[in-house]
N, C-alpha and C positions, 0 to 999 in steps of 0.2 A: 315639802310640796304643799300647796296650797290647798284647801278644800273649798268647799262650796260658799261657806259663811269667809271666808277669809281674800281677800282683793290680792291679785296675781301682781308683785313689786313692779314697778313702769323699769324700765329699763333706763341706765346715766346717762346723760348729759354730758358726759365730761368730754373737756374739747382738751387737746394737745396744749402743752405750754413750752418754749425751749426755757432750759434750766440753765445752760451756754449756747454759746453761736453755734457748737458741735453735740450739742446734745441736747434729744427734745425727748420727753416725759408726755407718759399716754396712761391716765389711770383705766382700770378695768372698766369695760363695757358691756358688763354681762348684768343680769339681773340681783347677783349678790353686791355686787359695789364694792369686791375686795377681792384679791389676791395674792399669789408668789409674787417676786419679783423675776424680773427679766431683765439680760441686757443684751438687746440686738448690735451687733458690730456690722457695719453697711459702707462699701465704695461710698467718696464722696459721686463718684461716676455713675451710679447707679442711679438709673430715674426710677423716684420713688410717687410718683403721681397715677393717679387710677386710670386703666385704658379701658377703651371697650370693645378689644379683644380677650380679654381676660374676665372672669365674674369675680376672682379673688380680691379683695382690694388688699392696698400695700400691708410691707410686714406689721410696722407699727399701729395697724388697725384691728389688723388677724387677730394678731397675738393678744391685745387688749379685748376682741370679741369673746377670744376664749378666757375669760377671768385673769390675764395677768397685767400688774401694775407693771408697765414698760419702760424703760430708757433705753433708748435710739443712740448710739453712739455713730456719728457721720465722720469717717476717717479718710483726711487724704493720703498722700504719700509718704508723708511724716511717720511712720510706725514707733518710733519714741516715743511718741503722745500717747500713744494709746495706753500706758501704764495710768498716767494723770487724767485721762479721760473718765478710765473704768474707776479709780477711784472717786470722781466726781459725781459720777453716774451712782455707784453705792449710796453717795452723803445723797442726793435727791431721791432716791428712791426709801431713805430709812428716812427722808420728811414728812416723805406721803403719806398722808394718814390711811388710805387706800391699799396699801403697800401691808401683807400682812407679817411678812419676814423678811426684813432686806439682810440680813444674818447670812441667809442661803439663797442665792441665785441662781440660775439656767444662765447661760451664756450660749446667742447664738450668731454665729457669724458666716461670714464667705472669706475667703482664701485670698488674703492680700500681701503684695510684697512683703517677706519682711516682718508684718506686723504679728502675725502670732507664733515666731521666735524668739521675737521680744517677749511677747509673754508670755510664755515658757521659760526664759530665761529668769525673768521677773516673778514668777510662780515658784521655781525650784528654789531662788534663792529665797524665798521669803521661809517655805516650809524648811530650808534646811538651817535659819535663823530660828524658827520654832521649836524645832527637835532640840537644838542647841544647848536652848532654855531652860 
């Protein structure tokens, strides 16, 4: 916390970049300039632009307001992909110098055909390779 002799940190700058054509990267927008990581899973269907019926602005804004270094994974119907996506998403996010553990992730997502049976599928078989081990 800052005290009196001490200047309260400006708040980033950081603007979005995509890292793929399906996945965009939002570092922290909080006063620390660092974070966990995140990885939001989102319809390509989803309109993800700010309205003004809403005060909330989209997920990959939220989530970066509240201190996390973000990757957006935008998924259409292909649920396959999403195994290569989410590991693309990890290498961009353990770039980000912003990023303060891409080790450990939050994963959050909405409910699409298909796609997180895949992984689940892709999850059990990786841990039951590790057990293995």
């Amino acid at each position: 916390m800052a005290t009196d002799t001490e200047p309260i940190p400006a708040l980033p700058n950081a603007m979005p970049f995509n890292f793929e054509p399906s996945i965009t990267i939002q570092p922290p927008l909080s006063r620390r300039g660092t974070g966990p990581g995140l990885i939001l899973i989102v319809s390509a269907d989803l309109d993800l632009n700010s309205h003004e019926k809403t005060l909330d602005p989209p997920p990959l804004q939220k989530w970066a307001e509240e201190s996390y270094a973000v990757a957006q994974i935008t998924i259409d119907d292909d649920a396959c992909a999403l195994s290569e996506k989410l590991g693309a998403a990890l290498v961009a996010l353990k770039r980000l110098p912003q990023c303060e553990s891409a080790d450990k992730v939050g994963v959050v997502g909405m409910p699409l055909p298909d796609a997180f049976q895949v992984l689940r599928m892709k999850l059990t078989f990786q841990s039951s390779n590790l057990l293995s081990t």
